[in-house]
C-alpha positions in Angstrom: 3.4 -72.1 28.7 5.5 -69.3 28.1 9.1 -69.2 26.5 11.8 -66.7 26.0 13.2 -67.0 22.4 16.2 -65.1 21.1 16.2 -65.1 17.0 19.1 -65.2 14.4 17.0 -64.1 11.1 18.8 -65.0 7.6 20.7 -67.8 9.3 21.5 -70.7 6.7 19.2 -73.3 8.0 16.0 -73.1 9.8 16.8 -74.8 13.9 15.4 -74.8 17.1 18.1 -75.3 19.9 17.2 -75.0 23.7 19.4 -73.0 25.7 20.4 -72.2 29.3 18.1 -68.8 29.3 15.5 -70.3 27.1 15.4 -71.0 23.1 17.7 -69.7 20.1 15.7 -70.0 16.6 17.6 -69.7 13.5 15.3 -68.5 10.8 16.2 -68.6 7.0 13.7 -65.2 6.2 15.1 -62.0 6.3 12.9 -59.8 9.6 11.2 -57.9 6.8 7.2 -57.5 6.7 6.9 -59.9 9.6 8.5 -62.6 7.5 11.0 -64.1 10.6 8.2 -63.8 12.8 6.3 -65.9 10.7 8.8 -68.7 10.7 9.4 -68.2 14.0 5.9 -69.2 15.1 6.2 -72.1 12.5 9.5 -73.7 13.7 8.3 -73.0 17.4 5.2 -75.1 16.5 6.8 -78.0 14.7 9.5 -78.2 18.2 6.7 -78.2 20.0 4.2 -80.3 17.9 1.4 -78.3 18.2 -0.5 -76.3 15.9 0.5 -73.1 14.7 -2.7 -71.4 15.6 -1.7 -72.3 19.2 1.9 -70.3 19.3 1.6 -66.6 19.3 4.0 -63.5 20.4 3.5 -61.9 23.3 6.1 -59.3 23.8 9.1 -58.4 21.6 7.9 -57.9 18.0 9.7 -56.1 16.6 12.7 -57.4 18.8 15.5 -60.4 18.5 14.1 -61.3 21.8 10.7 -62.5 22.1 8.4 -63.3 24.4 5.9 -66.4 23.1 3.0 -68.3 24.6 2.0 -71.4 23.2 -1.4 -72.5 24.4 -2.5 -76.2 25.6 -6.0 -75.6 24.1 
C-alpha cells in the first residue's frame, strides 16, 4: 500500500490523523540527522500495526511531504 504523508516535526505530541489528501504526522523530533524520519516510520507503523521493518520512504526525504509504502509481507 502506498500513502501520502505530510509531516509537522517538533510538534508537542507524537499523532497520526487521516486526512482528506492522505495522512498528517505530528512528530516530537526535530528533522535533523533523519531523526523525524525515524519517528515518522515508527508512528506510521504503530497506526498501522505492523512492523517497522515493513514501512519505508519512497519519495520525499528530505521533504514535509512524503511518499511511504508499507508492505503486506
Amino acid at each position: 500500500m502506498i500513502i501520502q504523508v505530510r509531516v509537522s516535526p517538533r510538534a508537542s505530541r507524537a499523532l497520526v490523523q487521516k486526512n482528506d489528501v492522505g495522512y498528517k504526522v505530528y512528530c516530537t523530533r526535530p528533522a535533523v540527522d533523519g531523526e523525524a524520519n525515524a519517528q515518522v516510520i515508527e508512528l506510521i507503523a504503530d497506526f498501522f500495526k505492523v512492523k517497522k521493518y515493513r514501512v519505508r520512504i519512497i519519495r520525499g526525504d528530505t521533504s514535509r511531504t512524503k511518499t511511504l509504502e508499507i508492505s503486506d509481507e
